[in-house]
C-alpha atoms as one frame of an Amber mdcrd trajectory, in Angstrom:
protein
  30.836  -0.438  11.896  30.410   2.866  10.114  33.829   4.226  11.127  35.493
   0.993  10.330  34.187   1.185   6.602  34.693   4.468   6.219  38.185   3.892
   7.573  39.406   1.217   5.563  37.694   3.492   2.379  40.185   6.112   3.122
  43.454   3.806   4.060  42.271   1.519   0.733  42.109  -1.718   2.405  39.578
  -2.931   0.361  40.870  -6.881   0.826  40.027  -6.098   4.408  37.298  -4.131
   3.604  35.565  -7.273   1.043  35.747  -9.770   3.490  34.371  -8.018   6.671
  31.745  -6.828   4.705  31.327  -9.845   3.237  30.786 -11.643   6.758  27.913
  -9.432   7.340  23.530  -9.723   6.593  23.063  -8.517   2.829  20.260  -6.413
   4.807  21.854  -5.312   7.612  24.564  -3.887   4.797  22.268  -1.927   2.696
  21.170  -0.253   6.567  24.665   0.914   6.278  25.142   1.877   2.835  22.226
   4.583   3.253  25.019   5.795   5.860  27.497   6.223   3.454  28.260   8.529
   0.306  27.005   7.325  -3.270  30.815   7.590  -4.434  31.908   5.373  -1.198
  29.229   3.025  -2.187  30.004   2.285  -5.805  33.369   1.375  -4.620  32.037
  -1.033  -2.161  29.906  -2.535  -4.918  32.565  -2.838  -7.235  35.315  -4.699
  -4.991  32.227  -7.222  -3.826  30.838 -10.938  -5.204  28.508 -10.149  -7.854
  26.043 -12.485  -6.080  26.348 -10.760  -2.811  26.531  -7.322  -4.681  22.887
  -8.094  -6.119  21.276  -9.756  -3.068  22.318  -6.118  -1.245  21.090  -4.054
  -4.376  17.649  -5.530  -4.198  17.096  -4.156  -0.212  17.689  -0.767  -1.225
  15.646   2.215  -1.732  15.185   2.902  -5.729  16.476   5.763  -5.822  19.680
   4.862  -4.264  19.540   1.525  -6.847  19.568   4.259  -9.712  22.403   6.125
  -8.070  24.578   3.369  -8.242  23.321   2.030 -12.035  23.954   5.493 -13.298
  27.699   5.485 -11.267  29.175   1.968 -12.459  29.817   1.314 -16.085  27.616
  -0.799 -18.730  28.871  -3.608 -18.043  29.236  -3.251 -14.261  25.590  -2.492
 -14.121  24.313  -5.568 -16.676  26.528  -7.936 -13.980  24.083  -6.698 -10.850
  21.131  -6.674 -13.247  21.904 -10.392 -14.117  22.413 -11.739 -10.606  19.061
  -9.703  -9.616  15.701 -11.913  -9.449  14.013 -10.921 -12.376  10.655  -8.876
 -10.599  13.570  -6.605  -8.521  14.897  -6.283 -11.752  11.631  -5.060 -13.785
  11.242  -2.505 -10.776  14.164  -1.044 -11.560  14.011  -0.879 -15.067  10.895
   1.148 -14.771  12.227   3.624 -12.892  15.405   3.446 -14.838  15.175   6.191
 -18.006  14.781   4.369 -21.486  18.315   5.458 -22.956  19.922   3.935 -19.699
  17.644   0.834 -19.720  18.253  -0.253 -23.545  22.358   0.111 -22.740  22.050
  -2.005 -19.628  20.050  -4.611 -21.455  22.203  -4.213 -24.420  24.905  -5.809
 -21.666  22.694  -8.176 -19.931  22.237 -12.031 -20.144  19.367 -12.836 -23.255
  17.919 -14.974 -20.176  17.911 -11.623 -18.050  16.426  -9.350 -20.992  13.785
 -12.154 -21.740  12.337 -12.444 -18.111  12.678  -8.464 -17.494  10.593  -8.064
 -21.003   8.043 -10.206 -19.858   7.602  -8.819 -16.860   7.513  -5.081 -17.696
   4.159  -5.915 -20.394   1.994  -6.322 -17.471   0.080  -3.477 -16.322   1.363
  -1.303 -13.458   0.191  -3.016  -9.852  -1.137  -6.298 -11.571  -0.366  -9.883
 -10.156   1.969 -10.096 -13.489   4.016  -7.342 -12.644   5.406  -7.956  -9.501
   5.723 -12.131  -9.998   8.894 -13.494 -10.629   9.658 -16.132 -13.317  12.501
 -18.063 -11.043  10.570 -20.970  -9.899  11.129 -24.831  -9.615   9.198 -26.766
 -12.479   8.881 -30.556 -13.025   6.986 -33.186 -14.690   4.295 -35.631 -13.174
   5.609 -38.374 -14.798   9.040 -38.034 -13.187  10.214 -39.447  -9.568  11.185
 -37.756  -6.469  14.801 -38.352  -7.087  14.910 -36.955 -10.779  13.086 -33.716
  -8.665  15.229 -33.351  -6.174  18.403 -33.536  -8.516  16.657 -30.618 -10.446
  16.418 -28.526  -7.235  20.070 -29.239  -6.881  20.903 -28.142 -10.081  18.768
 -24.843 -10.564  17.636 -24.520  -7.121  20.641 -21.320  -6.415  19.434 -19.212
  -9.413  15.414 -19.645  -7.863  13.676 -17.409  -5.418  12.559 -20.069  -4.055
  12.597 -23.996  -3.518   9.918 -24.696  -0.825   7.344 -25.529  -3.424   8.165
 -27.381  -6.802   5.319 -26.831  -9.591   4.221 -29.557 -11.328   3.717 -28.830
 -15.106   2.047 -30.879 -18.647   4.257 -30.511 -21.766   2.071 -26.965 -22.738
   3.414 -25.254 -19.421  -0.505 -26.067 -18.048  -0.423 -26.276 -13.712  -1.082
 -29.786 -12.562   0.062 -29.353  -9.146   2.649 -28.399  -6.541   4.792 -30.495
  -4.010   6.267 -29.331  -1.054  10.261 -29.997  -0.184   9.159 -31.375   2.282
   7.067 -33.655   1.097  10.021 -34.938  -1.460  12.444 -35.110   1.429  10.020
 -37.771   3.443   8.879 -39.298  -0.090  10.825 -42.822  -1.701  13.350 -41.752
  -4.302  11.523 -43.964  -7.051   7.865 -42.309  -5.875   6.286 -40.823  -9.186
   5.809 -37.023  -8.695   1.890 -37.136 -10.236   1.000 -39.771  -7.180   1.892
 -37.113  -4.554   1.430 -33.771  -6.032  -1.335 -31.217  -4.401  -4.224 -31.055
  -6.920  -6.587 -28.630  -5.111  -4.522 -25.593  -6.161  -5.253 -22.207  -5.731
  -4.079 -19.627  -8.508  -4.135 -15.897  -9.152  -3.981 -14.569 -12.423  -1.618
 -11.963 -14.144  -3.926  -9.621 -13.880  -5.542  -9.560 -10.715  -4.712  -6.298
  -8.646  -1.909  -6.256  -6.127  -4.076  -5.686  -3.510  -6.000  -8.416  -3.914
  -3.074 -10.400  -3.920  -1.911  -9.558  -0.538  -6.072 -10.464   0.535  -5.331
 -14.002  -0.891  -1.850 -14.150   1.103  -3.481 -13.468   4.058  -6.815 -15.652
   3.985  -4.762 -18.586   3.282  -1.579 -18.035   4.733   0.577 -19.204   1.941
   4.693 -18.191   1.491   4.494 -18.345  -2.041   1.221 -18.434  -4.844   1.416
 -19.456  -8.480   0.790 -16.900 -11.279  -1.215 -18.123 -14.306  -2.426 -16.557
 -18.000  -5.840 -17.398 -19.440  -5.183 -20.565 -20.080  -3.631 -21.906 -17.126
  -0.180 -21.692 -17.827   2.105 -21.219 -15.105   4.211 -18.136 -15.945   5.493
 -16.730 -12.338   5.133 -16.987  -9.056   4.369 -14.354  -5.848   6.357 -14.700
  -2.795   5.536 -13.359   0.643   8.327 -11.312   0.521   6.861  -9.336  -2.600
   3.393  -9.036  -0.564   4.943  -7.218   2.340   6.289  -4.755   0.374   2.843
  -4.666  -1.669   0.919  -4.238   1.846   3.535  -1.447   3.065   2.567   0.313
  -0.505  -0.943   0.068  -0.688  -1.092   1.180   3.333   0.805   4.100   2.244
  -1.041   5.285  -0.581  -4.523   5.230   1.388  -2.902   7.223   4.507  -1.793
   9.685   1.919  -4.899   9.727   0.350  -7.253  10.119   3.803  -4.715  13.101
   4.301  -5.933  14.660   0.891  -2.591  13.870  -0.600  -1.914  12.541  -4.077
  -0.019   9.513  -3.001   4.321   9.347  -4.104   6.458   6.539  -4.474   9.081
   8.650  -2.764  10.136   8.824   1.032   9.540  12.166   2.183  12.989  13.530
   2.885  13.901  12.563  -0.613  11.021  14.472  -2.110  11.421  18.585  -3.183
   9.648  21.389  -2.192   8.169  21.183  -5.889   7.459  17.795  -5.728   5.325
  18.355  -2.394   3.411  20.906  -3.526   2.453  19.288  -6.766   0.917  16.489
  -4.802  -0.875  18.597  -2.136  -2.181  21.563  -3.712  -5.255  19.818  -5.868
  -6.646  18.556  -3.274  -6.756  21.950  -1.141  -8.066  23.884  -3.917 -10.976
  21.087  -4.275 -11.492  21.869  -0.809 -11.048  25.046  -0.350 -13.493  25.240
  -3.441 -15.974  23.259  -1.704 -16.209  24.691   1.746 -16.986  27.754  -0.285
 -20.594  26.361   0.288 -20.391  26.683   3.990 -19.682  30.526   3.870 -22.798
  30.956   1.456 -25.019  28.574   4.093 -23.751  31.373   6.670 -24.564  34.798
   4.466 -28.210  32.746   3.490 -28.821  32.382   7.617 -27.414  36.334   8.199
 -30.764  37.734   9.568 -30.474  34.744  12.255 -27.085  35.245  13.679 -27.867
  38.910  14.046 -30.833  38.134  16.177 -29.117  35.576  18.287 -25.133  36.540
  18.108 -24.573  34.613  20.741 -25.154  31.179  17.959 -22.406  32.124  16.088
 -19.805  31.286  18.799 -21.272  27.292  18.796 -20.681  26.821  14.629 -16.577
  25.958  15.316 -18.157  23.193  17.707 -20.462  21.462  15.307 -18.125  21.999
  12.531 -15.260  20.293  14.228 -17.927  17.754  16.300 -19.331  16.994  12.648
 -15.914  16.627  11.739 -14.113  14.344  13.524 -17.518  11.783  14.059 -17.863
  11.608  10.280 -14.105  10.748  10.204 -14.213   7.757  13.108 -16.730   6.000
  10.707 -15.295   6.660   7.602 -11.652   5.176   8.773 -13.108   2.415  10.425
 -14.987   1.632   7.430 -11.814   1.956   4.991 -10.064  -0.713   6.949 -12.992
  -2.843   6.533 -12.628  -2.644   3.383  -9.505  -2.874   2.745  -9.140  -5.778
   5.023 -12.157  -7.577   2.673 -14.262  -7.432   6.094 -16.899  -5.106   4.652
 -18.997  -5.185   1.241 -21.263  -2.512  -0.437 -24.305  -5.332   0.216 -23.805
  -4.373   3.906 -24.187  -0.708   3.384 -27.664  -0.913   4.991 -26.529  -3.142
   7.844 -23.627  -0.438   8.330 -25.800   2.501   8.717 -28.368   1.081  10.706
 -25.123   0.209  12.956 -23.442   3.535  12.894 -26.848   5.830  13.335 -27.441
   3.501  16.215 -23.958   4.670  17.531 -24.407   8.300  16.359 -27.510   8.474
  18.483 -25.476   7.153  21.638 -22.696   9.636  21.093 -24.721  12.843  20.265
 -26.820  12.118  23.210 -23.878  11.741  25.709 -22.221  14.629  24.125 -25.162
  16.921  23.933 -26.123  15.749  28.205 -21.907  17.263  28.506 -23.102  20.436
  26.759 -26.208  20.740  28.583 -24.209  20.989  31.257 -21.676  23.775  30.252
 -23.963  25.899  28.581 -26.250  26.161  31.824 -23.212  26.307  34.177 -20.371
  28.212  32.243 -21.958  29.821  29.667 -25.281  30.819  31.493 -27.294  30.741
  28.243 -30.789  30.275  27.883 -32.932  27.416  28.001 -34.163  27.679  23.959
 -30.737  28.949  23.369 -28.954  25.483  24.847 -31.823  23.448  23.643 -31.244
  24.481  19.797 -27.366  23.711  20.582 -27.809  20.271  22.155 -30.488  19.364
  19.744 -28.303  19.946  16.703 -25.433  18.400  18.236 -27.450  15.022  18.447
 -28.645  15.734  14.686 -25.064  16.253  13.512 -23.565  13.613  14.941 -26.140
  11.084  13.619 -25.706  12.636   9.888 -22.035  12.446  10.235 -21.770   8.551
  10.906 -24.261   8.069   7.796 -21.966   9.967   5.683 -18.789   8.788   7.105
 -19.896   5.682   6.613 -21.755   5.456   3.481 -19.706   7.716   1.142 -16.374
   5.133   1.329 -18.636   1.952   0.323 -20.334   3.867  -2.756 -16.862   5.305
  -3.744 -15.575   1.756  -3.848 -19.198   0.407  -5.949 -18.336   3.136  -8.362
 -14.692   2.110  -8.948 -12.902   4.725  -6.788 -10.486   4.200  -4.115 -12.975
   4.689  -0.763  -9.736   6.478   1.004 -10.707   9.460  -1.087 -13.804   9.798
   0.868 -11.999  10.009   3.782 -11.320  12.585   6.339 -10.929  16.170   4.676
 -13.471  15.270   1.964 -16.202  14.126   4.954 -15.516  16.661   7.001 -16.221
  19.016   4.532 -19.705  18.061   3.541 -20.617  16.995   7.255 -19.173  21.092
   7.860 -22.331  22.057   5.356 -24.805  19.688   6.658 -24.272  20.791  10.610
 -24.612  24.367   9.488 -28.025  23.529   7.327 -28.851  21.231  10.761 -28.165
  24.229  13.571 -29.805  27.475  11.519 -32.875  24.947  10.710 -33.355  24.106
  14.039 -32.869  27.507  15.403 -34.958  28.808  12.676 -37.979  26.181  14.217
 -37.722  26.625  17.971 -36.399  30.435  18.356 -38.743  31.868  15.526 -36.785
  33.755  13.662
């Protein structure tokens, strides 16, 4: 399909080209566009229905939707900005640079620059930001058949019509009904006799994240967005949460990697750029694993009585390392799944030292094993080894698991606490652990 587009580009059969594209998904077609040259693709967009021109637009990456605002003229771009739901449309205009946001709006519908303004007040990642005002609204005192000619006559400008919101005269929520339920209701039914009551709401405020939590412990496609006085003034859809789910899951992988998190794909992201957002973090660490080389020059004396100890610290470094990480990830996804609280912090570590004795045991038996057999050390020699593998371990799950659920109680995200960050203070505790030991059963 590539060839034939870029075919009928260069032969300038765009009647063809409109109406073969135009027979194909809006989402399989914005697959294709990131095939296809920015110039190639403002063409496209400018021989296409508005409508199907917008509904494409909104599946695209945001930095190709600023490519193409930038390419197409004022009033080109205030035509895909009106036929754009209004929360794909807010996204946008933050990302969009001021100068080329106030001459788009200059061009735009008052209905378009009212709904975008509203939206772009609320604070980044809120419930308010990412609603969108397009939604079915009715009165309780009106029948089924007066609702169902109002989904009729808005319903192709909404984002959705599966759920009609029933409002008072001050915009307060009463209730919902389902299209389904109006379909299999009597025309001359009164809306307020069959409306769902027992609503549940979010706010414009609550955090994204939460959002997607509520989505998912109650399975709903859509959720109604109210202000501090119950006024309905957006709704959520599912298809907004899956994109909020694919962000948040982003942002903690990047920050468990010690990463400042981007809204940018990696291969569209400079050399600059990547640096920026990775060097902080490995100067923190670097800077802190600074203590681990002082815990070595304090224990000097010791490795130069017993070289031979030097050649385990890699192994309970990296042992320390990667146990500390297993509970801290597992515990992240707890909590980001709403599984796990800070009130079960105790129930947690008696859990995970339970564990951490299990696994230090089995792995310091495997050790046993290799020192006597491979290594042919000696008995105090594998017994300070062993010993502080068991310790380690058991220190590592506390940490691994502890540290996330006190960085969330203190109002940070618990993904900082999260691999490289563990791993560094388990690397000072199993070097404290081994020369203490060492210290207490070779006497020196």
């Amino acid at each position: 399909m590539l060839q034939r587009i870029n075919e009928l580009i260069e032969s300038k059969q765009y009647a063809t080209l409109r109406q073969e594209i135009s027979e194909m998904n809006t989402a399989d077609i914005a697959a294709l566009f990131e095939e296809i040259s920015s110039e190639e693709v403002v063409k496209i967009f400018r021989i296409l229905p508005k409508a199907m021109a917008a509904d494409i637009f909104s599946y695209l990456p945001i930095e190709d939707e600023q490519a193409i605002i930038r390419s197409l003229t004022d009033h080109e771009a205030a035509s895909i900005i009106d036929n754009l739901y209004a929360d794909d449309a807010a996204d946008l205009m933050e990302e969009m640079p001021a100068s080329v946001v106030k001459k788009i709006l200059a061009q735009a519908s008052p209905e378009t620059r009212r709904d975008i303004n509203h939206l772009l007040k609320y604070p980044e990642d809120s419930a308010g930001s990412v609603m969108t005002v397009e939604f079915i609204d009715i009165k309780e005192n009106q029948t089924v058949d007066d609702a169902i000619r109002i989904i009729r006559a808005e319903g192709i400008d909404k984002e959705t019509i599966d759920v009609c919101y029933v409002l008072s005269p001050s915009r307060k929520l009463l209730g919902t009904v389902s299209l389904r339920r109006l379909l299999l209701s009597q025309p001359d039914e009164i809306i307020g006799n069959i409306m769902h009551e027992n609503l549940i709401t979010i706010t414009t405020l609550t955090d994204q994240e939460e959002v997607a939590h509520i989505f998912q412990k109650y399975d709903f496609t859509t959720m109604p967005v109210v202000d501090s006085e119950n006024r309905l003034v957006g709704i959520i859809t599912v298809d907004d949460v899956v994109d909020i789910i694919e962000q948040e899951a982003t942002e903690d992988i990047e920050m468990m990697a010690a990463i400042t998190p981007t809204d940018k794909p990696y291969m569209k992201t400079t050399v600059i750029e990547t640096w920026k957002k990775r060097i902080p973090w490995l100067l923190l660490l670097m800077i802190s694993a600074a203590f681990t080389g002082k815990i070595i020059q304090v224990y000097e004396n010791a490795l130069a009585a017993y070289v031979v100890l030097t050649s385990f610290i890699p192994m309970f470094m990296d042992t320390g390392g990667n146990a500390g990480g297993q509970a801290s990830v597992t515990i992240i996804r707890g909590i980001s799944l709403g599984e796990i609280e800070f009130r079960d912090i105790f129930r947690i570590m008696w859990k995970e030292m339970r564990v951490g004795i299990l696994v230090g045991i089995t792995l310091a038996a495997a050790n046993f094993v290799k020192l006597m057999v491979f290594d042919r050390v000696t008995i105090p020699i594998a017994m300070v080894v062993c010993l502080t593998l068991i310790v380690t371990v058991i220190f590592a799950k506390l940490v691994g698991c502890s540290l996330p659920l006190l960085a969330k109680k203190i109002g940070f995200d618990p993904a900082v606490m999260a691999s490289p960050f563990i791993t560094t203070i388990v690397d000072a505790l199993s070097l404290i652990i081994y020369f203490r030991i060492a210290t207490m059963l070779l006497g020196i």
